[in-house]
Steps between C-alpha positions, in 0.01 A plus 500: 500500500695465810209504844596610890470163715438576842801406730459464864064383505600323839519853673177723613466831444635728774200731524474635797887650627714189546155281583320258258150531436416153746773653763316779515194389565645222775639789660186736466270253669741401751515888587148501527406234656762655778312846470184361585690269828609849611189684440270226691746373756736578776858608385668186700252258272572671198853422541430165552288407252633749226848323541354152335338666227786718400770187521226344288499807176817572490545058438282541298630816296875430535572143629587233210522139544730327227480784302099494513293758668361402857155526411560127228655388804246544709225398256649153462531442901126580506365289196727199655392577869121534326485298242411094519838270521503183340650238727667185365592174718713259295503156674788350582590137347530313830503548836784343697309247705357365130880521402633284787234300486547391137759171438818682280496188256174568373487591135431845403297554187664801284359696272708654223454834435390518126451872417511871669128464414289456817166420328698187312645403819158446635314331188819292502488387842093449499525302201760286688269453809232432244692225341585350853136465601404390129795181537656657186920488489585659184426734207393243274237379702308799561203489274431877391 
């Protein structure tokens, strides 16, 4: 049994003339939101506050950003501009007063790094401290 697969699924349905089904309706309420400006206002504020709110529907029905409608644009600018951040301050090692201030022939303790693994970086380097305060040197003479 051979089956039809749809081809193009990315495109909507041109249902009304050359318009979408969402441009349509951008550019329906746009027109009436204008209708009502004229009906209830002077003719020289109509024009000025129709002007905005046609710009805005035909962005929205016509105006792509990176090949994505204006209205996913738009939502992400409000949900970051909305939404709760998450700020992060990363310390710095040393300031440079502590760095002048510190003799260059003092010995610097490395640490190796042992894996890609942060959480055994860590138990590694607590067990290490833990050893230091304990007076222990080596493997063999941690009691487990």
């Amino acid at each position: 049994m051979q089956y039809q697969v749809p081809q193009f699924i990315e495109l909507e349905d041109k249902i009304f003339g050359p318009l979408t089904l969402k441009q349509f309706i951008y550019l329906a309420g746009a027109g009436g939101v204008c209708l009502i400006f004229f009906t209830l206002l002077p003719i020289y504020l109509t024009i000025v506050l129709s002007a905005p709110v046609v710009v805005f529907a035909l962005a929205l029905a016509f105006y792509q950003i990176n090949g994505r409608p204006f209205i996913v644009a738009l939502e992400h600018g409000m949900s970051y501009f909305f939404g709760s951040k998450l700020y992060l301050w990363k310390q710095r090692d040393q300031s440079p007063q502590k760095a002048a201030a510190k003799p260059a022939n003092t010995p610097v303790a490395l640490v190796p790094k042992l894996s890609e693994s942060k959480l055994k970086d860590l138990s590694w380097s607590l067990n290490i401290k833990d050893r230091a305060q304990a007076g222990i040197s080596s493997n063999d003479d941690l009691a487990i």
